[in-house]
C-alpha atoms as a printed R data frame, in Angstrom:
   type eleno elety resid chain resno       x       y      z
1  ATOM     1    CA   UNK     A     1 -42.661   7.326 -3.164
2  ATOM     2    CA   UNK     A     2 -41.461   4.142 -5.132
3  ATOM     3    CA   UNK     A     3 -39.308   1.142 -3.501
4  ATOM     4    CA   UNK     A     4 -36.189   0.719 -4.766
5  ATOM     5    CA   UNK     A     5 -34.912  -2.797 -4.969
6  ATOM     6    CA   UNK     A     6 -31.051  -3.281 -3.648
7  ATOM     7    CA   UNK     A     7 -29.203  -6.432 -3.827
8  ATOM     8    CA   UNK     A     8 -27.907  -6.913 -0.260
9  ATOM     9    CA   UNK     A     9 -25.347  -9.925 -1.622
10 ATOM    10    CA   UNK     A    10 -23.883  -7.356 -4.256
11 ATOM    11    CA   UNK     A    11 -23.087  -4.990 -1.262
12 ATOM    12    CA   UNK     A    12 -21.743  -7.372  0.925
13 ATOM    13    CA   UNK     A    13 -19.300  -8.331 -1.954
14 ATOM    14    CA   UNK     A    14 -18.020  -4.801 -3.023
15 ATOM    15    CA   UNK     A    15 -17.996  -3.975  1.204
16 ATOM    16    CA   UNK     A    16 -15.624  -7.109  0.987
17 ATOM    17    CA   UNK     A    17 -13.924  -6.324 -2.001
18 ATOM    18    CA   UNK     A    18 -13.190  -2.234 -0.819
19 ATOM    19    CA   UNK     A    19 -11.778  -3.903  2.505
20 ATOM    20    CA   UNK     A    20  -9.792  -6.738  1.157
21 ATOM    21    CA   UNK     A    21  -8.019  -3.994 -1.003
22 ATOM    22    CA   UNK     A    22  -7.530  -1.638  2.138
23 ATOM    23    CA   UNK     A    23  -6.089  -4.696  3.964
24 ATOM    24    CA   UNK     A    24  -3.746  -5.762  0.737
25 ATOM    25    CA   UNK     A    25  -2.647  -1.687  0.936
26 ATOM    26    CA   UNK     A    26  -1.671  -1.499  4.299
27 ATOM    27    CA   UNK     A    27   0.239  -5.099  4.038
28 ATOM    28    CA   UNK     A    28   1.658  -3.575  0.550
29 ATOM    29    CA   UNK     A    29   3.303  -0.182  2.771
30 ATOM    30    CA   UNK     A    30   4.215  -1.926  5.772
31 ATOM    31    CA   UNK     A    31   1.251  -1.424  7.854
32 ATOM    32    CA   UNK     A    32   0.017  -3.322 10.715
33 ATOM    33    CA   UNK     A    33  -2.738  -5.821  9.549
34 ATOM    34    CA   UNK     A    34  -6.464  -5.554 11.597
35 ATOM    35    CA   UNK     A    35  -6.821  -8.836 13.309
36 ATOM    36    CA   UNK     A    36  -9.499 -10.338 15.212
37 ATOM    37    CA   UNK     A    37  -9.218 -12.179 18.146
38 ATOM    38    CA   UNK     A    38 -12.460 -14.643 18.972
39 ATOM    39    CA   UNK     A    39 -12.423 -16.255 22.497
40 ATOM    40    CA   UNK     A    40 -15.177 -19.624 22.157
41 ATOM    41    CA   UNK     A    41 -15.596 -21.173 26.077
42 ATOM    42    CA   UNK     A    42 -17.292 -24.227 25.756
43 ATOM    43    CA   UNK     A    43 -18.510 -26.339 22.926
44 ATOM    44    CA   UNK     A    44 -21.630 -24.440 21.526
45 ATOM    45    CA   UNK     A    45 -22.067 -26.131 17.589
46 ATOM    46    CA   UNK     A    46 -23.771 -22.854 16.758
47 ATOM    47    CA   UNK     A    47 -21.319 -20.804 18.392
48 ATOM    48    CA   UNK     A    48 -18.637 -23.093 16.936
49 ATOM    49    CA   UNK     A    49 -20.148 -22.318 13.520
50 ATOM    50    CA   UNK     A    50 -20.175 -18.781 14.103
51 ATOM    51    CA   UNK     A    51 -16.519 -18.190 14.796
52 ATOM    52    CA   UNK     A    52 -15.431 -20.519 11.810
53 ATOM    53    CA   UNK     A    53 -17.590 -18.284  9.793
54 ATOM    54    CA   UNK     A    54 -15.736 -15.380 10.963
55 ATOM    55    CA   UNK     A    55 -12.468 -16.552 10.383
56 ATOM    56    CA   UNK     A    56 -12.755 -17.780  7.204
57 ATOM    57    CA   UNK     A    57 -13.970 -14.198  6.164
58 ATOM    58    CA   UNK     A    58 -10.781 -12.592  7.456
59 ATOM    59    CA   UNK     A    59  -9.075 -15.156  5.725
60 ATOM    60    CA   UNK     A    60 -10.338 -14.090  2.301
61 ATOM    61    CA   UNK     A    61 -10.197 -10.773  3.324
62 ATOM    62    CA   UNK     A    62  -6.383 -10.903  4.331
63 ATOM    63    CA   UNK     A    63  -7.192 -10.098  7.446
64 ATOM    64    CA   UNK     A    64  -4.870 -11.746 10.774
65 ATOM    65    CA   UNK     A    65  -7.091 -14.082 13.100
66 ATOM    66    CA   UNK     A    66  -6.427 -15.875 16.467
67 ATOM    67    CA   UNK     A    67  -8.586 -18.418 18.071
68 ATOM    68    CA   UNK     A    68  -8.960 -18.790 21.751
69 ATOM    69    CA   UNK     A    69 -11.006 -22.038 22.662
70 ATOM    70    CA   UNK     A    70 -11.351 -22.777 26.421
71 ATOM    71    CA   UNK     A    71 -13.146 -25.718 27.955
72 ATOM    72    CA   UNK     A    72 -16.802 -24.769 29.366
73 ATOM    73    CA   UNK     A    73 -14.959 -25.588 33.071
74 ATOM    74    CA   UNK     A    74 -12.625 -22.386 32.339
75 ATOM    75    CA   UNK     A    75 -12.597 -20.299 35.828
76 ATOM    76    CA   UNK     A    76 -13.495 -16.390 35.061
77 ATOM    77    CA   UNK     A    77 -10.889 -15.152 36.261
78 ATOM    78    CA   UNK     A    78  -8.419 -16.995 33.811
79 ATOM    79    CA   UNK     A    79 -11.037 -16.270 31.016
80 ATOM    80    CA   UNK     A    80 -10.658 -12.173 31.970
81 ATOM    81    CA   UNK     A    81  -7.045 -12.555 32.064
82 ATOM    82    CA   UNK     A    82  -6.888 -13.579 28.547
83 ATOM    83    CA   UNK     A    83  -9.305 -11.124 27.552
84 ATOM    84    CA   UNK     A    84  -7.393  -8.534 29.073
């Protein structure tokens, strides 16, 4: 059996590429848009990182976004209210 060699950053970018066209499609017939929805409690820098990261991909991908950032001192309950 031989190894095949793939280029995992050429994937990623025709993955993005097939989905960015699905999400221009869908905004092109009136569909609703995917969206994410991050909810960041406290101020992690990696965690901060993270969900910038993941925003700016659905922003190239056309894809909606909203940001939920709570202090560290946010009671559960109000965090599982939001979530809900």
């Amino acid at each position: 059996m031989t190894a095949a060699m793939i280029d995992g950053k050429q994937i990623a970018a025709d993955i993005r590429a097939q989905v960015a066209d699905r999400v221009a499609e869908r905004k092109r017939l009136g569909k609703t848009v995917p969206g994410l929805a991050t909810v960041l409690v406290g101020e992690d820098p990696a965690s901060q990182v993270y969900v910038r990261s993941k925003h700016k991909a659905c922003e190239q991908l056309g894809i909606a976004s909203f940001s939920h950032v709570l202090p560290a001192s946010t009671p559960q309950k109000e965090l599982v209210e939001l979530v809900d």
